[in-house]
N, C-alpha and C positions, 0 to 999 in steps of 0.2 A: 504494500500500500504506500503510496505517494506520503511524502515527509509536507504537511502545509507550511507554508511559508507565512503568513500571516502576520504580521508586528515582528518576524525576524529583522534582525541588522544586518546588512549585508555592507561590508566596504569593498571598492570597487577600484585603485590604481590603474592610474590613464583610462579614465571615467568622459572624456570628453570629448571622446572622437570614436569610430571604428569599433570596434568590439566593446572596448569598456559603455561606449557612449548604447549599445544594444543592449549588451547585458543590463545597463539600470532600467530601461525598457521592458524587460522581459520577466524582469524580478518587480519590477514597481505595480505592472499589471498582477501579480502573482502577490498582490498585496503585503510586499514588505519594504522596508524603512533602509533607507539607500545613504553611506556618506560615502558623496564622491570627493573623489581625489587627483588631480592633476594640476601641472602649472598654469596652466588657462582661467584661470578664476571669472571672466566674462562667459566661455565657453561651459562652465560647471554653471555660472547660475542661471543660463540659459535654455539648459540642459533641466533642470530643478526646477525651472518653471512650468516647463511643458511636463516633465510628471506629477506635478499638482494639477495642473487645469488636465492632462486626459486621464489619469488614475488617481487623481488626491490621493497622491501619494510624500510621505515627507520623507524631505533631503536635509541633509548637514552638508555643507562645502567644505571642503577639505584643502584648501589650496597647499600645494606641497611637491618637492624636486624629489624624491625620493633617493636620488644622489647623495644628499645631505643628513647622514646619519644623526645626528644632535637634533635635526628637525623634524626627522620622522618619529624618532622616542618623544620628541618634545607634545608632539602633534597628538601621537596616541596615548602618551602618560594626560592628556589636560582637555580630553574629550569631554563634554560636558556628563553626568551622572547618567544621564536616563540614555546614551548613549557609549558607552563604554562597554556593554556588553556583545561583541560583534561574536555575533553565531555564523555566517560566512565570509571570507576570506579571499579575493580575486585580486592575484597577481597578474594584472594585464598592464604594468608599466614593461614598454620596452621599444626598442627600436633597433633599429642598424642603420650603414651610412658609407655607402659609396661601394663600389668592386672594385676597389685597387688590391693590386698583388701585398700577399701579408710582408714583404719586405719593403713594400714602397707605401703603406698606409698612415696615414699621420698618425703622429700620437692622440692626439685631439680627438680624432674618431675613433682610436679603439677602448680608449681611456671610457669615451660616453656609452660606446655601447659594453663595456663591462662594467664600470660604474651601475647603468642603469638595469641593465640584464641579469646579472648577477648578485651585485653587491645589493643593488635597492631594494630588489625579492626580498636579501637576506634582513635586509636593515626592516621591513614591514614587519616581516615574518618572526625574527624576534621581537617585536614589539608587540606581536597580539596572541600569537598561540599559547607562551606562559597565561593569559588571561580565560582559554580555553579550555589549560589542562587545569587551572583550578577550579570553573565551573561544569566542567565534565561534561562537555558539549561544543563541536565547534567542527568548519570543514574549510580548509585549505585548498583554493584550489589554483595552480599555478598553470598559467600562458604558455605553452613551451612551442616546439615547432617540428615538424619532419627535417628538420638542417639537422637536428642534433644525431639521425641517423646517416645524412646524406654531408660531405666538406664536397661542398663545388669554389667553383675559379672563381676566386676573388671573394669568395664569403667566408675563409674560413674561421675570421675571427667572430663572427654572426655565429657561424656554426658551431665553433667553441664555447658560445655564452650561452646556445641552448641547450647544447651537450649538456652543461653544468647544472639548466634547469629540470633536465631530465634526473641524474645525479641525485641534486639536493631534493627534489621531491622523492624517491625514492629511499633516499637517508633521513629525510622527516618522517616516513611512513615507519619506519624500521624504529625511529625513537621516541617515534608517539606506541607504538605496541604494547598493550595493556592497559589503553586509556582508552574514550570513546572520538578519540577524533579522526578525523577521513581526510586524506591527502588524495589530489586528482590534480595527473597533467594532461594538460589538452594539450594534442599537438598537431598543429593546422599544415596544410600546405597552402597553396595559392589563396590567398584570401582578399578582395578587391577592398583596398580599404586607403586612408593614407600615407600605408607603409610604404609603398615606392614614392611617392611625393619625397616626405623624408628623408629613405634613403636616399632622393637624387636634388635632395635640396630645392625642391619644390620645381625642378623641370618635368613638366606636366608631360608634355610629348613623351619624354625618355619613360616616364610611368607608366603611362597609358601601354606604351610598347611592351610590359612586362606582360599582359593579359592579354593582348592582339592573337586574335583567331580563337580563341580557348574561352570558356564559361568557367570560371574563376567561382571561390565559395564569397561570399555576403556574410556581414559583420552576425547578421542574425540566424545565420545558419550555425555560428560556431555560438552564439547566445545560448540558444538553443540547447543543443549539446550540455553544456554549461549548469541551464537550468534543470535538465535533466539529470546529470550526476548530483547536484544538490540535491534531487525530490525524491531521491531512492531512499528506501526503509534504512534505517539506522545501523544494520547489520548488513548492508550491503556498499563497500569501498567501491567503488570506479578510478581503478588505480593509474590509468591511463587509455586515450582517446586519439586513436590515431587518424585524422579523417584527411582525405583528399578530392579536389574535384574528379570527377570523371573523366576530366582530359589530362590528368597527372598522376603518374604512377611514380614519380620521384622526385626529388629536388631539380633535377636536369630532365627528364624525360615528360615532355610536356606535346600532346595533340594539339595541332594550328590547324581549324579549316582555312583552307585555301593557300595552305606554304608549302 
């Protein structure tokens, strides 16, 4: 039987766009209590509005770099009372940044995508699951990707940080054992969202090209997913979600009509 969501808490990393920005969609309709979290603080309470006016549903803005260890503790030690208690847990802070060869990639870009890939998972993640394991209730779920099975040309530092988030969720699952809490990594492939912008620093053309010929998955397809491993009976983990479009059976092997 389905877990209700109903007046759960659900915090949400990189809440403001693409997947996070579906995911509070999907859970707000599923009537539970959303604090998003991203740097975009225009886009979070823009985001907050429209899940009040179409599910009056209530948000906390979380504005927050997740980079920024002292301000992640800080953020989630000074949540206000009636919000402190987060019953699920969505790591969707991340990105990557450019395919340059790993010997020629600035530091700049690998620093951010493992700062944020990695370390900021880590820096969330000890901030709220102690809070879990003492209410004996609580589900982790972490972003991950098909890279972390597939290193292609020029990603491999992308593909290193999601290795890691394959990894660390697996090693949280092994050290929550004997307690009630549920680790789940999602691991998407192609997903149409603003992750090529990003990684090409907002060259829309070069983006667009990453999905040219091919039906790519939608932020609410992986929602979805998402809301589903949260809504499963309490004795059932969904330890991992490996999904791909139909036109991609790898990180490189990808169907183009008409190429």
């Amino acid at each position: 039987m389905a877990i209700a969501l109903e007046n759960q808490t659900i915090l949400i990393t990189g809440a403001s766009s693409g997947i996070g920005a579906a995911c509070a969609r999907f859970f707000a309709e599923a009537g539970a209590r959303l604090i998003l979290s991203a740097r975009r603080k225009d886009k979070l309470q823009a985001l907050a509005d429209e899940l009040s006016k179409t599910y009056e549903a209530k948000s906390l803005l979380l504005p927050l770099d997740v980079q920024q260890s002292d301000a992640v503790t800080s953020a989630i030690d000074t949540l206000p009372a009636d919000w402190q208690k987060i019953d699920v847990l969505i790591n969707n802070a991340g990105l990557s940044r450019g395919l340059d060869k790993q010997y020629e990639v600035s530091l700049q870009d690998c620093e951010e995508m493992i700062d944020t890939n990695i370390k900021g998972l880590l820096y969330v993640t000890r901030a709220v699951v102690p809070g879990m394991v003492e209410r004996g209730q609580g589900h982790v779920i972490n972003i991950g990707s098909i890279a972390a099975h597939y290193t292609y040309p020029g990603g491999s530092i992308y593909c290193a940080t999601k290795a890691a988030v394959k990894v660390l969720s697996e090693g949280l699952k092994m050290d929550l054992l004997g307690t009630p809490i549920r680790v789940t990594n999602i691991e998407p492939g192609f997903v149409e969202t603003e992750f090529s912008d990003v990684r090409f620093r907002g060259d829309t053309d070069r983006a667009k090209s990453v999905y040219k010929g091919m039906t790519a998955l939608t932020a609410e397809d992986i929602a979805e997913l998402i809301l589903f491993a949260a809504t499963r009976p309490l004795h059932v983990n969904i330890s991992e979600l490996y999904v791909v479009p139909t036109d991609q059976s790898s990180s490189t092997l990808i169907y183009r009509r008409g190429s």
